[in-house]
C-alpha positions, 0 to 999 in steps of 0.5 A: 532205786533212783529214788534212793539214789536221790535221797542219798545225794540230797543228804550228802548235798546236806552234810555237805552244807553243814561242813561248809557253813558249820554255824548256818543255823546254829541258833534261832534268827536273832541271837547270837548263841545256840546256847544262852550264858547261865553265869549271872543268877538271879541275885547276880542280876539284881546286883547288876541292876543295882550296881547300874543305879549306884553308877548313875547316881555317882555319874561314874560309868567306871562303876559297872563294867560296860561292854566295850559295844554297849548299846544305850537309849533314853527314850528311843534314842541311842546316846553314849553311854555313861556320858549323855542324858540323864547320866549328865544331869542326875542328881539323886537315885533312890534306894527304892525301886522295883527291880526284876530279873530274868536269867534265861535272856540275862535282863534285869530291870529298875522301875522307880524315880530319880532326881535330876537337877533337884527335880523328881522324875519316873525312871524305868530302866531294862539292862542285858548282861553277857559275860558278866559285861553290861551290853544293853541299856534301855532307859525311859525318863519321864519328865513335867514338860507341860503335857498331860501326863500321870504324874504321882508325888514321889514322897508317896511312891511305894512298890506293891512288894508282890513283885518280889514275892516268889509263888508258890508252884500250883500258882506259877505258870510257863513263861510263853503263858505269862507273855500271853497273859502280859500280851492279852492285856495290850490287846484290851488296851489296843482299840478299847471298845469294851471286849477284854481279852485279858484276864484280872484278878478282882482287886487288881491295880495300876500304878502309873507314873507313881499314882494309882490310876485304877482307884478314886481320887487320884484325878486320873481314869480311876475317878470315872472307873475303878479297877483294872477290868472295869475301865476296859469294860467301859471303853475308856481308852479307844484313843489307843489306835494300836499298841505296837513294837511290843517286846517282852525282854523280861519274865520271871517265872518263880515270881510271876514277873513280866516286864514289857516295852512298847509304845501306845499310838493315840492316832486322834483322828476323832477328838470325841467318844462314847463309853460303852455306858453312852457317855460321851469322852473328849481327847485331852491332845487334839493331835497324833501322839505316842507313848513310850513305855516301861510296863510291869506285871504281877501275874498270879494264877494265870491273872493280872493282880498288879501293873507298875508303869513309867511311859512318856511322850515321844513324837508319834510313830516314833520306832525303838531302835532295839526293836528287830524290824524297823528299817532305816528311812534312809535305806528307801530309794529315791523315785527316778525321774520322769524324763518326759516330764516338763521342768517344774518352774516356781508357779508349777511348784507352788500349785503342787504345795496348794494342791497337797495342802487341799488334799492333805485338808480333804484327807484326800491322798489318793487325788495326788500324783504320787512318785512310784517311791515317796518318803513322808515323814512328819517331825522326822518320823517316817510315816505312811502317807494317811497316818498323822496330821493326814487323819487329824487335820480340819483346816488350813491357812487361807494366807501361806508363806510359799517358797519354791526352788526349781534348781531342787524341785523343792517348795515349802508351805509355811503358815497355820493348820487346825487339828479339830479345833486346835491351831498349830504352826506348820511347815511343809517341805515337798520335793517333785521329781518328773510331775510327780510328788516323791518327797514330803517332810512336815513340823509341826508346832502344837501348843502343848509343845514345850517351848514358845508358843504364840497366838496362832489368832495373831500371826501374820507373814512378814510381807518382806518375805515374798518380795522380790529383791531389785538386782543390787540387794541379791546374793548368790546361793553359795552366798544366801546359804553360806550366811544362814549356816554362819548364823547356826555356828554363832549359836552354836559357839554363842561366845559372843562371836559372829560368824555371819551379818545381821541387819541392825533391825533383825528380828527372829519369831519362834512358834508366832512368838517373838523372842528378840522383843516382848516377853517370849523366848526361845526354849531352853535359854534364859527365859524372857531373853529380850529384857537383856537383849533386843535384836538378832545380833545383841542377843547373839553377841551377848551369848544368850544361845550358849546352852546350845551344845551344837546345831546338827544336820543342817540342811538348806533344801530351798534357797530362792536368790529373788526374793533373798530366802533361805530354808533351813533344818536341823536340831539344836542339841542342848544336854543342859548339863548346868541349869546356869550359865555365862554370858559374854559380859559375865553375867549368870543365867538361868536356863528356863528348862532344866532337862535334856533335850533337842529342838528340830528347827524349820526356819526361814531366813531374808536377807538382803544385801547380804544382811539376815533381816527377818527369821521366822521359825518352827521349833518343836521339842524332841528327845536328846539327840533326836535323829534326822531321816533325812540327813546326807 
């Protein structure tokens, strides 16, 4: 009887529950209806597939009807849609594209290439429609930046037409089957040892980046290995430490499509491999990279018989942010100081940056005093400390420039590392809190970076940086920091203006290269600056920055008054919306890079009396727009 009497008071309790919070599990976690809109059929989706391109190629949003919400991304980051990245620099859209559609998640898709500036480059496009209204665009652009990519002449870019073609029932398979199918094939690729878990039709194929990666003569993986189960057979991708944020947001089953995104990390704590066949294989980056990637699959009989993909670099770890699970670094809370602990002065600052750069060379993390909560990111991707450079450095530079501030608990190592046998530039930013490490924020600068790139072999530190001013030379921090930011607003109006003093003899090095003298120059700007210009304050007085929209999220963490230093970081944004421009005299240049893009910026400043004498700085290419982790 009381048991009865308990049922009946826990379904009461139930009912009760219900009426209170009617829509509490209406619908699975994630969406936003129990019941999904069945108004755009098929042909309703291809249209707003196609509709989405013919708006992009006439640069008119007011062509398709975007949700008043829309959410759009070109590589991994959000922009505004209809106005930033490719939308501002697209100058011709193909009518070919392999295009798919799913009415049960009401997703549509476009693979193929555009023009932009005149220029071929691979597109893959994946838009959601709610209400007959566009609230979804994903993008991914792949640009020639100078990385090894695949990159296939578009004038001979022809989609396998199977992708369009509708199965016959006895060949068709369940939607959670296809995803099990597209998923076994990222589980092939993932640690590629030569177990394969998916399963391939015999003359199956990949196109990749517009060329056919699974055949000969493509100069590509075909020529070591043809086919698609061959290749994984022979191991050759066991670069591939995991396959992550695989997200399948697209299945057609009358046509046997499946369309995936995800990335590809190439952790690259070895540089060299063996094949299954003992042959030995050896990197081509000798660095931590991701891909970001846009992936097609024809499924036939429960097998893969084509792929098409579009994928790019992005920088390593790099998160989707329509991926459901990625938390904001921002979120992470602070470590709390040890009250006990003795005030870390210059000395003891500069012994923690030794201490964590022999550390970081031993790949030793756990010898350090780590603070109960550490943030770690590298070129503003949060990591775990042992991912990235932490697995694939070798070296380090016996001759640092180091600075301390003991008012922030802040110090910085900037100089030279080697990953294997590859050197890059390096700056590190390492914050103690109560003896204890609860901050490290890393750039790095590698060869293949676009942008200025000078001999590592050559670079030496400036020995003004590390003497200290007499009495009369310094500036207070409000000061030291007041003109390192007037200095990022000349840039970033650059009509020939100063909002800052430089030294007559100023000069700036980006990457061990210098771009106020010799033939080097910054990215993006007219290339060889200096044969129109010598010199911090000419070149900025003749607006040669001017393509620079605008210097974000600056930042001075480290400011040392004795020696006249100040560290600063940010991104420089440039939509590069015109490839020409004008300077302050009138004159019309060329912009030396013909695409969208952000420079992260770790730059280090001397003044002395109350001029910017010396600037030496780390750039590295990021997506436009590109967020900082570590923004106030």
């Amino acid at each position: 009887m009381h048991q009865m009497s308990f049922i009946r008071g826990f379904l009461l309790s139930c009912l009760l529950l219900s009426a209170l919070v009617p829509h509490a599990f209406a619908q699975a976690p994630g969406e936003p209806s129990a019941v999904r809109p069945s108004d755009c059929n098929h042909d309703c989706l291809i249209g707003f597939a196609r509709g989405y391109m013919d708006a992009l190629a006439h640069r008119d949003p007011s062509r398709v009807p975007f949700a008043r919400t829309v959410r759009f991304t070109e590589n991994n980051v959000e922009l505004r849609a209809g106005r930033e990245g490719l939308w501002a620099t697209v100058t011709g859209v193909p009518d070919q594209g392999l295009v798919a559609a799913d009415t049960t998640t009401g997703q549509a898709a476009w693979i193929g290439h555009v023009q932009e500036h005149g220029l071929p480059v691979y597109y893959g496009m994946r838009l959601q429609v709610r209400n007959k209204q566009i609230t979804e665009v994903e993008t991914i652009v792949v640009r020639r930046t100078g990385l090894p990519l695949p990159f296939g002449d578009v004038s001979k870019l022809v989609h396998d037409p199977s992708f369009a073609e509708v199965l016959p029932p006895e060949e068709r398979r369940p939607r959670e089957r296809l995803v099990a199918v597209a998923d076994s094939y990222f589980n092939t690729v993932e640690l590629n040892d030569g177990m394969v878990f998916a399963p391939f039709h015999a003359d199956c194929a990949r196109l990749e980046n517009g060329l056919l990666t699974t055949s000969r003569g493509s100069g590509s993986s075909g020529d070591i290995a043809q086919g698609c189960e061959a290749q994984f057979r022979l191991g050759i991708y066991r670069i591939n430490k995991r396959i992550r944020e695989r997200r399948y947001p697209l299945v057609d089953v009358e046509r046997g499509v499946v369309v995936a995104t995800g990335f590809f990390d190439h952790a690259n704590e070895f540089d060299r491999y063996k094949t299954t066949d003992g042959k030995e294989m050896k990197t081509l980056l000798k660095w931590p990279n991701s891909i970001s990637l846009v992936e097609a699959f024809k499924i036939r009989d429960g097998k893969i018989s084509r792929i098409e993909a579009v994928f790019t670099y992005v920088p390593y770890f790099m998160h989707s942010p329509f991926y459901p699970v990625h938390a904001s670094a921002s979120a992470i809370p602070q470590a709390a100081p040890d009250p006990s602990a003795a005030p870390c002065d210059r000395e003891c600052l500069i012994g923690f940056a030794d201490r964590y750069m022999e550390a970081l060379v031993r790949r030793d993390p756990g010898s350090l005093p780590w603070a109960p909560v550490v943030r770690f990111t590298e070129n503003s991707v949060p990591l775990m400390i042992g991912e990235g450079l932490w697995g694939s450095i070798r070296k380090k530079w016996a001759n640092p420039l180091r600075i301390a501030d003991p008012s922030t608990g802040n110090v910085v190592w900037f100089g030279v590392i080697e990953e294997h046998d590859a050197p890059a530039y390096y700056g590190m930013r390492l914050k103690v809190q109560g003896g204890r490490i609860s901050e490290v924020e890393t750039v790095v600068s590698r060869k293949f970076n676009p942008g200025p790139f000078g001999d590592p072999a050559k670079f030496q530190i400036d020995p003004t940086f590390d003497a200290v001013l007499a009495p009369a030379q310094r500036q207070s921090r409000e000061r030291l920091q007041s003109l390192v930011d007037g200095y990022f607003a000349t840039q970033q109006r650059n009509d020939g203006t100063l909002f800052t003093q430089i030294d007559p003899a100023c000069q700036r090095r980006e990457n061990g290269e210098w771009v106020t003298q010799g033939k080097g120059g910054s990215a993006v700007i007219v290339a060889e600056p200096a044969s129109l210009a010598k010199g911090c304050e000419a070149q900025l007085r003749l607006g040669l920055y001017r393509p620079m929209d605008r210097f974000r999220d600056r930042r001075f963490p480290v400011i040392d008054v004795e020696r006249g230093l100040v560290v600063a970081m940010g991104f420089a944004d440039f939509s590069v919306a015109d490839t020409t421009y004008t300077d302050a005299k009138g004159r019309t240049h060329k912009t030396r890079d013909a695409y969208p893009s952000s420079r992260e910026a770790f730059e280090i400043f001397s003044i002395r009396d109350g001029r910017i004498s010396r600037i030496d700085a780390l750039s590295v290419f990021q997506p436009l727009g590109m967020p900082s982790p570590w923004r106030n």
